[in-house]
C-alpha positions in Angstrom: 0.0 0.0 0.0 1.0 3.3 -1.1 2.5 6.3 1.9 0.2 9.1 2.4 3.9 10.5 1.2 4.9 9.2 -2.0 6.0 11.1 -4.4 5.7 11.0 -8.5 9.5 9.4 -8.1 8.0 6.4 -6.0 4.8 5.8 -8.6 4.7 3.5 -11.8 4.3 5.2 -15.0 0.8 4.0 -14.7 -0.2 5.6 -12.3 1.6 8.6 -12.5 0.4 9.0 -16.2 -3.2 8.0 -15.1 -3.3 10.9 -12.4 -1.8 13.5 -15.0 -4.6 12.2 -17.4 -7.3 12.6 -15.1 -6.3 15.6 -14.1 -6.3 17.1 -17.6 -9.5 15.7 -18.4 -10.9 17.6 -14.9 -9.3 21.0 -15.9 -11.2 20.1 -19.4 -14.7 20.1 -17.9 -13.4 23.1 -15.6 -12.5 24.6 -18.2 -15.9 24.2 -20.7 -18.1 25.0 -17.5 -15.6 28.3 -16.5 -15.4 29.6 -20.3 -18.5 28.6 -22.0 -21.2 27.3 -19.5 -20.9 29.7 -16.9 -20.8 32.6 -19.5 -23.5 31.6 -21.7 -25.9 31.4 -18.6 -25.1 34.5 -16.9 -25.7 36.3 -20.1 -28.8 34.7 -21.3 -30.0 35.3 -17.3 -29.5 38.9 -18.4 -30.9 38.6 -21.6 -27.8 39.5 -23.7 -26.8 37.3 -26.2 -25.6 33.9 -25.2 -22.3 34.5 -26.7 -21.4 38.2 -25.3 -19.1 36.7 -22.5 -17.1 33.6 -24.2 -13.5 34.0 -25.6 -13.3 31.0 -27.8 -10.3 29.1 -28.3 -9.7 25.0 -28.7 -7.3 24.5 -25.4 -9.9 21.6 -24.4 -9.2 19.8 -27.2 -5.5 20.0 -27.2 -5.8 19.1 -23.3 -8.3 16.2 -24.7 -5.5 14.8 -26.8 -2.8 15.2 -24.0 -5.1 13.0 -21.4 -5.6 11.0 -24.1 -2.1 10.4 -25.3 -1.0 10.0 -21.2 -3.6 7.0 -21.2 -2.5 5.2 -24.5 0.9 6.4 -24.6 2.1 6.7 -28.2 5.2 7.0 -29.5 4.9 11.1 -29.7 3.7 11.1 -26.1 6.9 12.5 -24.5 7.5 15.4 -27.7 3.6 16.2 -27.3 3.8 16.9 -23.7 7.0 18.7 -23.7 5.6 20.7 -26.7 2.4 21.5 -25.3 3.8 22.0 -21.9 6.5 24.9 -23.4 3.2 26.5 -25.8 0.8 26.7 -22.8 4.0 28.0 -20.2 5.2 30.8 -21.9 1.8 31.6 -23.4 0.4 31.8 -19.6 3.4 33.6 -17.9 3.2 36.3 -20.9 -0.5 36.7 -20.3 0.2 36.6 -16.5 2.4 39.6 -17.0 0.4 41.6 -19.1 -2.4 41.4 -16.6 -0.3 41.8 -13.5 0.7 45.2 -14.6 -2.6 46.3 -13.8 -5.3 43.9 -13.3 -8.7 43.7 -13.5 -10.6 41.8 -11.4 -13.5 40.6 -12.6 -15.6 38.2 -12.3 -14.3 37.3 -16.0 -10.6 38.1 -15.5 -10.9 36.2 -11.9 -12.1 33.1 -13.0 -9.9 32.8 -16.0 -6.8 33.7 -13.4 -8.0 31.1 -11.3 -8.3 28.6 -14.4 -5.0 29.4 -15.7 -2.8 28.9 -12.3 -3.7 25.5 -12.5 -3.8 25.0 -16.1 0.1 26.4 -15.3 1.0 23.8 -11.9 -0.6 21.4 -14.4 2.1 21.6 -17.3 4.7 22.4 -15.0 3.9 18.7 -13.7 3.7 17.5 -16.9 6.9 19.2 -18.3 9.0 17.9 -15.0 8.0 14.6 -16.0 8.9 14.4 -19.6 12.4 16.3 -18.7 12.7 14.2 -15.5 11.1 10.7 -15.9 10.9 10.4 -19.5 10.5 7.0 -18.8 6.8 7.6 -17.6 5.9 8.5 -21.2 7.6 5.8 -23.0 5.5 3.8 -25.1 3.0 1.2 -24.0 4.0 -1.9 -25.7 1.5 -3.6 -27.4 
């Protein structure tokens, strides 16, 4: 039985892989209910229309595909994560400093703050462990 204490170092690619998986695939839902549910309700509530408050992008599907890939484990696995995980990094801390400078906060800008911190701890996770334990991401043999 696992310690209350174990660390990735201490986990099987499996499960390691599974958590980062799952944990995508939560920040995924997050995500759709903080960007698109959320927003589409509070502005047909107000009687705007039901798009006024969405900034559309397709981040859920690329995080879709990384879950995916941490689950099956391709041969690209390892280049996708550390790929995505440099994109999303230095596309968050440049949009982190641009708002820091004088931030706004919202109910919009808060919950997308709040979304990205841990869309950020996220691919830092996933970035330490394709530079760290590449191992984790090798291919499932099959």
């Amino acid at each position: 039985m696992a310690s209350p204490t174990e660390t990735p170092r201490n986990l099987s690619a499996s499960s390691w892989t599974t958590f980062l998986a799952h944990l995508f695939l939560i920040l995924v839902a997050w995500t759709l209910f903080i960007k698109y549910l959320f927003p589409i309700a509070y502005a047909l509530a107000r009687g705007e229309a039901w798009a006024t408050y969405i900034y559309w992008d397709l981040w859920p599907v690329a995080h879709v595909w990384l879950a995916w890939a941490l689950l099956a484990r391709p041969r690209y696995t390892r280049m996708l994560a550390i790929g995505m995980s440099v994109v999303e990094i230095l596309i968050i801390i440049t949009l982190f400093t641009r708002f820091l400078v004088d931030p706004e906060w919202s109910i919009w800008r808060t919950n997308w703050f709040v979304n990205k911190v841990f869309v950020l701890a996220s691919f830092f996770l996933v970035l330490g462990t394709a530079l760290f334990r590449p191992g984790m991401l090798k291919a499932r043999s099959g």
